[in-house]
TORMARLUM-545227 format. One record per residue (C-alpha): x, y, z; residue number from 1. Coordinates in Angstrom, 2 decimals, padded with zeros to 5 digits. Example, Ala and Ser with C-alpha at 12.3 -4.5 7.8 and 13.67 -1.06 7.14 Angstrom:
<pt px="012.30" py="-004.50" pz="007.80" nr="1"/>
<pt px="013.67" py="-001.06" pz="007.14" nr="2"/>
END
This chain:
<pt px="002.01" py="-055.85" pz="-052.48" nr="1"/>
<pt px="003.04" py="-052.54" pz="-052.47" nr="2"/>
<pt px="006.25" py="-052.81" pz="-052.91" nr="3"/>
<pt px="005.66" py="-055.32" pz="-055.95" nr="4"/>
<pt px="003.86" py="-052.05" pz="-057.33" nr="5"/>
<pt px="006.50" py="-049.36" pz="-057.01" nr="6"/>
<pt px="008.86" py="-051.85" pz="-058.15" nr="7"/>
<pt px="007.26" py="-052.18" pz="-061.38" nr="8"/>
<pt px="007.02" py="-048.35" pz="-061.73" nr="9"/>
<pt px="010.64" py="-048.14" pz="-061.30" nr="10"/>
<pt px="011.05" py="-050.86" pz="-063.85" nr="11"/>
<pt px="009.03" py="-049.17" pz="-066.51" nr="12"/>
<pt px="010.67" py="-047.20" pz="-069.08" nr="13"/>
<pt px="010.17" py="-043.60" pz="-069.63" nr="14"/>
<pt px="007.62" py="-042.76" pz="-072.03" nr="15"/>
<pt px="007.24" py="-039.03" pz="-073.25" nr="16"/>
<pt px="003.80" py="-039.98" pz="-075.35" nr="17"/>
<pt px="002.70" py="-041.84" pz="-071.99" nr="18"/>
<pt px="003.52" py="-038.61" pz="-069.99" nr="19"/>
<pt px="002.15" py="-036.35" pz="-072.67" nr="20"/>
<pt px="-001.20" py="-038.51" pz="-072.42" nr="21"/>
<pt px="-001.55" py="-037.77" pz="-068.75" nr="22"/>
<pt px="-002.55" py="-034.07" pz="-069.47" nr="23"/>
<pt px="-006.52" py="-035.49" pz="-070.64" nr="24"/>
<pt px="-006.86" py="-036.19" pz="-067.12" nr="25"/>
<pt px="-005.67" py="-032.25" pz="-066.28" nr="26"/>
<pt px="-007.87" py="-031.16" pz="-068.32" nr="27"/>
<pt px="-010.55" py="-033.62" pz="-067.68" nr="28"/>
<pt px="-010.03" py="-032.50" pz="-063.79" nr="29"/>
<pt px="-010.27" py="-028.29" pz="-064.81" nr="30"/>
<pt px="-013.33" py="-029.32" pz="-067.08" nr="31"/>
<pt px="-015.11" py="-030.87" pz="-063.72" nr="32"/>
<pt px="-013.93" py="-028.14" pz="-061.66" nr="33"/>
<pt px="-015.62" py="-025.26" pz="-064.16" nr="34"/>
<pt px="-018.86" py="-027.43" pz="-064.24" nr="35"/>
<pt px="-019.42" py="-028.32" pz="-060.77" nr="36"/>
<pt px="-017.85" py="-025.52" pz="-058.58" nr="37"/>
<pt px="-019.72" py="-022.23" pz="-058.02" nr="38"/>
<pt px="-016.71" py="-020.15" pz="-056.29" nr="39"/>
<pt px="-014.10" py="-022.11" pz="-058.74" nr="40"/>
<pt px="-015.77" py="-020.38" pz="-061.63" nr="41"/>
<pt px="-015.70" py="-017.04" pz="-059.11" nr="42"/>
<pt px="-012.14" py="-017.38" pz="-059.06" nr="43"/>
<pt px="-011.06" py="-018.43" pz="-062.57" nr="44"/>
<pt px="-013.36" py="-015.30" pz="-063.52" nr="45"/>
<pt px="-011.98" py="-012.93" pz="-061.32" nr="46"/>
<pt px="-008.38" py="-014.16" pz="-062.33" nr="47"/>
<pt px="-008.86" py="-013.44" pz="-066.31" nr="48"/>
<pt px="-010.22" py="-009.82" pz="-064.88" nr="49"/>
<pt px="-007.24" py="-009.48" pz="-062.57" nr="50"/>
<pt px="-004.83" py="-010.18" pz="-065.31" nr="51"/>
<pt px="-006.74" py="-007.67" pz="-067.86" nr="52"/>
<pt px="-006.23" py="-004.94" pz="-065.21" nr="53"/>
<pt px="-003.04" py="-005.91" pz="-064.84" nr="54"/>
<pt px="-002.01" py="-005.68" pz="-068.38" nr="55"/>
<pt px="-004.14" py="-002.20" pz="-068.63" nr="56"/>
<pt px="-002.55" py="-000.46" pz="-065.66" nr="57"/>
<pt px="001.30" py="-002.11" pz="-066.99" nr="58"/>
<pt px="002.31" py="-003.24" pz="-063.70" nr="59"/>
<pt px="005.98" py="-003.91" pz="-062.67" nr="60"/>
<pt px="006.95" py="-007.21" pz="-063.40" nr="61"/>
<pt px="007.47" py="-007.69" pz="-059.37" nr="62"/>
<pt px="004.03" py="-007.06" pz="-059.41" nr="63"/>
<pt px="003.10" py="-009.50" pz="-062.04" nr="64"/>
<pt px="004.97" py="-012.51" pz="-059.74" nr="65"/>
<pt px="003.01" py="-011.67" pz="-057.20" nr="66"/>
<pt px="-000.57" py="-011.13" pz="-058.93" nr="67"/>
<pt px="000.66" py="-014.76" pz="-060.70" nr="68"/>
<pt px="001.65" py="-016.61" pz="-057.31" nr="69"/>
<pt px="-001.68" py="-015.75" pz="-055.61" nr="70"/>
<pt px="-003.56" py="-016.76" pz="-058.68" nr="71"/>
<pt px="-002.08" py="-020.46" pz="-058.64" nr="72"/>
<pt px="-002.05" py="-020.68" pz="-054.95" nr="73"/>
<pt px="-005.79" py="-019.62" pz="-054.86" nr="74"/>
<pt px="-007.03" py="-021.81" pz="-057.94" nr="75"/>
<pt px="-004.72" py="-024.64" pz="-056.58" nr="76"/>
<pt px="-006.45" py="-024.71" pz="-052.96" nr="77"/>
<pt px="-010.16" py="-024.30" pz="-054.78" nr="78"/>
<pt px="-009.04" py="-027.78" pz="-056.53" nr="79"/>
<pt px="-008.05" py="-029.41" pz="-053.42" nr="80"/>
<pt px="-010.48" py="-028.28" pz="-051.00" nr="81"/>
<pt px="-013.14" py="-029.81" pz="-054.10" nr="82"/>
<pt px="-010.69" py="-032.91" pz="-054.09" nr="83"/>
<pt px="-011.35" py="-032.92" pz="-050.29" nr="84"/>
<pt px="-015.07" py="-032.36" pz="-050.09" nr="85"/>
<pt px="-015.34" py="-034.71" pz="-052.97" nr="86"/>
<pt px="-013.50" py="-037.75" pz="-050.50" nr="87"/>
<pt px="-015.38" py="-036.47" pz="-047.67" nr="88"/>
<pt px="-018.96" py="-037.12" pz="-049.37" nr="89"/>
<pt px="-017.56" py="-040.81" pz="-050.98" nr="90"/>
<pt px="-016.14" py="-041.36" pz="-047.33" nr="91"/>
<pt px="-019.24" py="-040.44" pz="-045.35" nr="92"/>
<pt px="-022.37" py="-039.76" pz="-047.46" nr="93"/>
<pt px="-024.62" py="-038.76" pz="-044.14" nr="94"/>
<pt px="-023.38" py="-035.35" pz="-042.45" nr="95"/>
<pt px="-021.02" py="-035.91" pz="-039.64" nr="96"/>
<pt px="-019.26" py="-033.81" pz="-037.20" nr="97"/>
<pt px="-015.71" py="-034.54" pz="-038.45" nr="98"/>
<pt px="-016.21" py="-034.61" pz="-041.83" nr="99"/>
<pt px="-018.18" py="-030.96" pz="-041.23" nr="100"/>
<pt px="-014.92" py="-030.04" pz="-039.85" nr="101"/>
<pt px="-012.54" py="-031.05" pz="-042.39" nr="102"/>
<pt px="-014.89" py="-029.53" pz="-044.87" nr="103"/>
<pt px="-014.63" py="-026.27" pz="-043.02" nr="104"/>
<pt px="-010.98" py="-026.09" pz="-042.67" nr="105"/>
<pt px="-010.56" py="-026.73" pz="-046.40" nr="106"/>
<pt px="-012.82" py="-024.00" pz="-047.31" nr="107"/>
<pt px="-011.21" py="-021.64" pz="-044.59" nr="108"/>
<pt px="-007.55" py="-022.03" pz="-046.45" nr="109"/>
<pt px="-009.34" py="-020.75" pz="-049.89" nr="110"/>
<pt px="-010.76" py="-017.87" pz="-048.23" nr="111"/>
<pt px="-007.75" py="-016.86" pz="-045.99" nr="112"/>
<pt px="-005.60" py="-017.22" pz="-049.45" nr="113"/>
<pt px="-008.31" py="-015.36" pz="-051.26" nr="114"/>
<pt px="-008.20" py="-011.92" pz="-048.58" nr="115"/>
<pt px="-004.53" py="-011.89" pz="-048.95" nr="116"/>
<pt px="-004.60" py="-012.07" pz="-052.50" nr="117"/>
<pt px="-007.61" py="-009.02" pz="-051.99" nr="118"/>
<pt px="-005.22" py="-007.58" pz="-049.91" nr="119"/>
<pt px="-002.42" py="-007.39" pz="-052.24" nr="120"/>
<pt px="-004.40" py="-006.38" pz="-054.99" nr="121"/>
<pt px="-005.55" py="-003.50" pz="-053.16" nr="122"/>
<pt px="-002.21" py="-002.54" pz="-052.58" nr="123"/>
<pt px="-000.97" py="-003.54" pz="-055.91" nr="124"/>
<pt px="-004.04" py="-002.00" pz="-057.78" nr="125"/>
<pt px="-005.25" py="001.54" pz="-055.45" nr="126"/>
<pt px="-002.48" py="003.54" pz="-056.02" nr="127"/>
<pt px="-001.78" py="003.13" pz="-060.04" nr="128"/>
<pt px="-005.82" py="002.96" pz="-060.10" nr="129"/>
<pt px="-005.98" py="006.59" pz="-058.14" nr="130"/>
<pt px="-002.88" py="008.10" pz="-060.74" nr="131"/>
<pt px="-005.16" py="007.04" pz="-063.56" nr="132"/>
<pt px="-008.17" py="009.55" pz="-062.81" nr="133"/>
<pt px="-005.66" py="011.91" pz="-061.34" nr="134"/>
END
């Protein structure tokens, strides 16, 4: 059955309207994400702040990479550890012990990505910050 299904992917001819139609359901899936997560919102927020203090203090362009690459890799694991909380409750509806801990590891690779991106802000951030009121 399977295989009957990628076949007829393969078969199907390249559509760039088709393609270009898939975007509603990135947008539909940042539209949930702003509505239902608490710390995605956190996130997104401090992002757009990050990037004004970025363009204020005229960081390298080095700099900007990095301040860019965190962004994406922080926003990207908020949307999967939601993705993965979101099959967890459809999954198992009652609290249970594994699904607790698949929760918890999911929400301990936002936060670890999160205090490195801190951390590199810090050291992106503190010494053009300390030059300005010097």
């Amino acid at each position: 059955m399977n295989q009957q299904i990628n076949m007829e992917k393969s078969e199907k001819k390249f559509s760039t309207k088709e393609r270009l139609l898939t975007f509603k359901h990135v947008f539909y899936g940042f539209k949930v994400l702003w509505a239902e997560e608490h710390n995605a919102r956190i996130h997104i927020i401090t992002s757009v702040i990050v990037i004004i203090l970025s363009a204020l203090l005229n960081i390298s362009l080095t700099e900007w990479l990095v301040i860019l690459v965190l962004i994406g890799l922080v926003l990207s694991l908020e949307i999967i550890n939601t993705s993965i909380e979101n099959i967890c409750d459809y999954i198992s509806p009652e609290w249970h012990k594994m699904i607790k801990k698949i929760k918890d590891l999911a929400a301990a690779a936002v936060f670890l990505a999160a205090m490195i991106s801190v951390a590199c802000g810090i050291i992106i951030f503190l010494p053009k910050i300390c030059d300005f009121f010097t």
